[in-house]
C-alpha positions in Angstrom: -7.7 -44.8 39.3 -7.2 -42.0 36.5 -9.7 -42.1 33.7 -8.0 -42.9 30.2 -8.5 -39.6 28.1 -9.7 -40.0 24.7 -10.0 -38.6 21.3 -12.9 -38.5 19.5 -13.5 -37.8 16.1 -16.7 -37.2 14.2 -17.5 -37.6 10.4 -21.0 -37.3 8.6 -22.1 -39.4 5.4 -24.0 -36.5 4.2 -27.0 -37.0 1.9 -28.5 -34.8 -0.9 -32.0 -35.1 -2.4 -30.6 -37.5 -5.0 -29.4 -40.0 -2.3 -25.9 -39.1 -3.2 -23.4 -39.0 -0.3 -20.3 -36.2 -0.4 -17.0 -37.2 0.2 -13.9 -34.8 0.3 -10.6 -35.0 -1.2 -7.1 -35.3 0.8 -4.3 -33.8 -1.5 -1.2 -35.6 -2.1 0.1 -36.0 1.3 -2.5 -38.3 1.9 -2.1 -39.8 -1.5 -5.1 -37.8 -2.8 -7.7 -40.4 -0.7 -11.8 -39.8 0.2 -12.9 -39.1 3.2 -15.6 -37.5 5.0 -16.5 -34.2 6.6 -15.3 -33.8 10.0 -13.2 -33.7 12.4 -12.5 -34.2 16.2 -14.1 -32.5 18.8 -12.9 -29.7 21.0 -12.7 -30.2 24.6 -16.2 -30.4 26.4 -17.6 -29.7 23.2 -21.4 -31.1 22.8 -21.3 -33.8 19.9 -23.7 -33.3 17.6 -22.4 -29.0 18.2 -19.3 -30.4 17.1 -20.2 -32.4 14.1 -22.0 -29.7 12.8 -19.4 -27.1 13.6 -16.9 -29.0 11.2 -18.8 -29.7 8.4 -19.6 -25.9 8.4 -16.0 -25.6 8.5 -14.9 -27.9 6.0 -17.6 -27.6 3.2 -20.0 -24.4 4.3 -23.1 -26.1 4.0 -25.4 -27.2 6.8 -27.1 -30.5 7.9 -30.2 -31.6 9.6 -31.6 -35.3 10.4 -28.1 -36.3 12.4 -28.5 -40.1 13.3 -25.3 -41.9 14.5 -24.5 -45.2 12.6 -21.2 -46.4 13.2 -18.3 -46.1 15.6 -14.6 -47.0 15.0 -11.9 -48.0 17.3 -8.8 -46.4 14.8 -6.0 -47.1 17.5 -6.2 -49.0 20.6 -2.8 -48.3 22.1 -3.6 -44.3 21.8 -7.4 -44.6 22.2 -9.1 -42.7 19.5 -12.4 -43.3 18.5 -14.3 -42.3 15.2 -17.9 -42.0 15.2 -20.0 -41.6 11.9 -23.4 -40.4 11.7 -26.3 -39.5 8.6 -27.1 -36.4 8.2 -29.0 -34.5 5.0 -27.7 -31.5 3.7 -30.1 -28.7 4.0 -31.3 -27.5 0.7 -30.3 -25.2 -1.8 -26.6 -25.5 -0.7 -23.4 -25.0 -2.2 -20.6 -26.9 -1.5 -17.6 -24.6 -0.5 -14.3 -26.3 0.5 -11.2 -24.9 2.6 -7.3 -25.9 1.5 -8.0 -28.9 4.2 -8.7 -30.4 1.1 -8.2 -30.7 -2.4 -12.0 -31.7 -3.9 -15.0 -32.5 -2.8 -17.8 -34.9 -4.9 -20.9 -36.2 -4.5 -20.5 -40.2 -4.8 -23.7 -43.0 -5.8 -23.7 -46.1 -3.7 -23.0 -47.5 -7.8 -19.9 -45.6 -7.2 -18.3 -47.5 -4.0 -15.7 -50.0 -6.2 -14.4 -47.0 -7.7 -13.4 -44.8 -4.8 -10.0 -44.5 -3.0 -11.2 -44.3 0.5 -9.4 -42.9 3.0 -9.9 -46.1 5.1 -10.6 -49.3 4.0 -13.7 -49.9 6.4 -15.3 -47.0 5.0 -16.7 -49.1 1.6 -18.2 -52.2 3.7 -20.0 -49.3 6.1 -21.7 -47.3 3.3 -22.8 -51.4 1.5 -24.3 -51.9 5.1 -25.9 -48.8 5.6 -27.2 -46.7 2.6 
């Protein structure tokens, strides 16, 4: 029997020193929604490798403390999986975006009823986990 291939993807809630989490900005194609740094991984690529390889990438800061919290089934016909993960931004940074995305900001968990997330599970997993 042939094993079902898979793609995984990999986001970070990424904390700073003021237990604020970033979030970065799809532009209008995906109606200007939140979301988190990431991305899926290359083929035979390590995972945590990966992670940090895309949030380097996407924002040109680094992270230390990585700690898986959550996976995701986003669709089962075509499997691919999401898996999110803690990480703390390493100090002084500065956050540095690519035209992957519009914005980036630094949301309080005070903040969660007024953010247009990306998906929809995303609010109930930051309640349950910051």
């Amino acid at each position: 029997m042939a094993h079902l291939k898979t793609k995984v993807a990999e986001y970070a809630i990424i904390l700073n020193s003021k237990k604020e989490f970033l979030m970065v900005q799809f532009g209008k194609v995906h109606n200007f929604k939140w979301h988190f740094p990431g991305g899926r991984l290359d083929e035979n690529e390590d995972s945590i490798k990966g992670l940090i390889r895309e949030i380097k990438e996407e924002t040109d800061i680094e992270v230390t403390n990585i700690k898986p919290i959550f996976t995701k089934v986003f669709h089962p016909e075509d499997p691919k999986y999401g898996v999110f993960f803690f990480a703390k931004v390493k100090e002084p940074y500065e956050v540095k975006i690519t035209d992957e995305h519009q914005d980036f900001k630094w949301f309080k968990k005070k903040d969660l009823d007024k953010i247009y997330f990306w998906q929809p599970f995303y609010k109930k997993m930051l309640k349950d986990n910051l």
